[in-house]
C-alpha positions in Angstrom: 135.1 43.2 139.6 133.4 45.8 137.5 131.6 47.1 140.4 134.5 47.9 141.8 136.2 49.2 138.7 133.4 51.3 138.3 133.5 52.5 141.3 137.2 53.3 141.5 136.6 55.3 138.6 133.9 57.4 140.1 136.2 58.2 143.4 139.2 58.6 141.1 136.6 61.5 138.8 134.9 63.1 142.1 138.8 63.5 143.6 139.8 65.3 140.5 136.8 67.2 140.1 136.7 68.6 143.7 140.8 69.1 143.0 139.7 71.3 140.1 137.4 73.3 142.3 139.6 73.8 145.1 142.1 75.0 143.1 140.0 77.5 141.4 138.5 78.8 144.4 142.0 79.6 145.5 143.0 81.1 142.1 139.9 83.4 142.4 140.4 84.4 146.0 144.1 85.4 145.5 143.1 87.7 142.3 143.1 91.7 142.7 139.8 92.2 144.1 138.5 96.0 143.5 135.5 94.4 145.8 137.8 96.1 148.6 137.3 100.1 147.7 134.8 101.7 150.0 131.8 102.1 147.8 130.9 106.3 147.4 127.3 106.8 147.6 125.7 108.8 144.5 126.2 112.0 144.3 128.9 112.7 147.0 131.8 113.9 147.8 134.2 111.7 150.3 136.7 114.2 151.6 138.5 112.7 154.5 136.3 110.3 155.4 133.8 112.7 155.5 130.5 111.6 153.1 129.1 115.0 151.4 126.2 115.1 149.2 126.6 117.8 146.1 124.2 119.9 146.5 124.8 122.2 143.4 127.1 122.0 140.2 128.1 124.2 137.2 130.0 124.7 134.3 131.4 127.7 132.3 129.7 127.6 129.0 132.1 129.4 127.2 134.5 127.2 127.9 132.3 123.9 127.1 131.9 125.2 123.8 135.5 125.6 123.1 135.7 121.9 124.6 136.6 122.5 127.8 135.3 121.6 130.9 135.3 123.7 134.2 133.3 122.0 136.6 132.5 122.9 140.0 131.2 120.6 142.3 129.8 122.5 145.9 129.1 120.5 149.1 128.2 124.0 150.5 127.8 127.6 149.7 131.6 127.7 150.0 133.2 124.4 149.5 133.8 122.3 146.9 136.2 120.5 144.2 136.7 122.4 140.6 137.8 119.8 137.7 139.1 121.1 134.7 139.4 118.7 132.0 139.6 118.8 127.5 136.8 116.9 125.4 139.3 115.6 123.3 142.3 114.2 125.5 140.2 113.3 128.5 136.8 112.9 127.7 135.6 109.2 128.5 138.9 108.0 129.8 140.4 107.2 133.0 143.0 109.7 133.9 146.1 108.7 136.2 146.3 111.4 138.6 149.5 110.7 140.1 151.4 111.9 136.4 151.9 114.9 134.7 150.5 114.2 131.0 152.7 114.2 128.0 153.0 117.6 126.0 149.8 118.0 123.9 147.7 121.2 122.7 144.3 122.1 124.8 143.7 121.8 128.4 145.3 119.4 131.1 143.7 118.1 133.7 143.3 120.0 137.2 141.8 119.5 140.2 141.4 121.8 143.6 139.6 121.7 146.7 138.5 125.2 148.6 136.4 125.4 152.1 137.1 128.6 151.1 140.4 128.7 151.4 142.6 126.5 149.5 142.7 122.7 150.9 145.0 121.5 147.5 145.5 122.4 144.0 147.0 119.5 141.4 147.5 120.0 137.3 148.5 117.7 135.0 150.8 120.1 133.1 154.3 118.7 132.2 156.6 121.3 133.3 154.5 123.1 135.7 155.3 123.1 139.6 152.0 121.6 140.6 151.7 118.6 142.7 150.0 115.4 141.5 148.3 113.1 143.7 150.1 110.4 145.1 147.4 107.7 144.4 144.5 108.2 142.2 142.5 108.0 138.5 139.9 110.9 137.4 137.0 109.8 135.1 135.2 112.4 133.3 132.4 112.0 130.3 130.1 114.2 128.8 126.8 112.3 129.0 124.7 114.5 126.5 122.2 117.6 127.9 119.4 117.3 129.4 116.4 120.2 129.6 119.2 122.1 127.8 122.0 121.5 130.5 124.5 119.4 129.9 125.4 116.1 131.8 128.4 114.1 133.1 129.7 111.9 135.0 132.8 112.0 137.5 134.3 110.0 139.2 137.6 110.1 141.1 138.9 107.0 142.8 141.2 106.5 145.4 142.8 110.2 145.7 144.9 111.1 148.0 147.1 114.2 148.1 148.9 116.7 149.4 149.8 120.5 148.5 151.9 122.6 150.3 152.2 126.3 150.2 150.5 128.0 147.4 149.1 124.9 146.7 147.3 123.8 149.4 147.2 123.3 153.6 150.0 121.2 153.4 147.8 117.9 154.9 147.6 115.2 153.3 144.2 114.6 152.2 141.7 111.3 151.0 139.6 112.2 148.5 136.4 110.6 146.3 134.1 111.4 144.0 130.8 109.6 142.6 128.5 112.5 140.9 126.5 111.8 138.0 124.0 114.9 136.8 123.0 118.4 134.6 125.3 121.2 135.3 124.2 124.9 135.5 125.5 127.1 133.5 128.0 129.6 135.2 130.7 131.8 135.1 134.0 131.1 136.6 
């Protein structure tokens, strides 16, 4: 009789314990799952669909010392994605790109793609009749320097966006960034 007491009880504890599991597993599998985003290589540009490695970037220096940041990121001698951004409201956070931000001194955020003519043009400006994207987070730190350059890290996620007229081709457009690097000085 204890035998099969005993034994009871260890069916009874191996039922609940595989319950348990099941039950997590499908818990876990029905969470949000950022697994899912395409994974940018380093140091590229996705731009339709289209994987491009940067192959030069710079910043104006007189505006990093002020505590701005006017980054160009080139894919070719005539293509690329300009991010402006402030030290102190953006600097280390993840941006929302699809709002304009709330009134504040300094610089808002702004991002624009040329091949060389203009493929979109966003800003963050309350107010301002620039588009936003209609999906899409920008995240932009100042790393340090490095050989006396300095270095960041971007990353946009997700974008997509269209600008029509004078501010852009009127496509819509996909658009990812994972770049990580020194910046040349320059002046734009």
């Amino acid at each position: 009789m204890k035998t099969t007491h005993f034994l009871a009880s260890t069916v009874k504890a191996a039922f609940a314990l595989a319950a348990v599991f099941t039950l997590s597993f499908a818990i876990a599998s029905c969470s949000k799952d950022d697994d899912n985003e395409p994974k940018v290589p380093a140091n590229t540009i996705v731009l339709d669909g289209v994987t491009m490695p940067v192959t030069d970037a710079g910043i104006d220096e007189v505006e990093l010392n002020k505590g701005n940041y006017e980054i160009i990121l080139f894919v070719s001698e005539k293509k690329g994605i300009k991010i402006m951004a402030g030290k102190e409201y953006h600097n280390g956070k993840t941006i929302n790109l699809t709002k304009k931000e709330p009134e504040h001194d300094g610089w808002y955020w702004s991002v624009e793609c040329y091949n060389p003519e203009k493929i979109f043009d966003t800003y963050g400006e309350p107010g301002s009749s620039y588009p936003v994207f209609m999906s899409g987070t920008l995240y932009v730190k100042h790393l340090g320097s490095e050989g006396g350059k300095p270095v960041f890290e971007i990353v946009l996620k997700n974008g997509k966006v269209k600008g029509e007229g004078e501010y852009g081709d009127g496509k819509e457009h996909t658009v990812s960034i994972n770049w990580k690097g020194s910046l040349r000085f320059d002046d734009y």
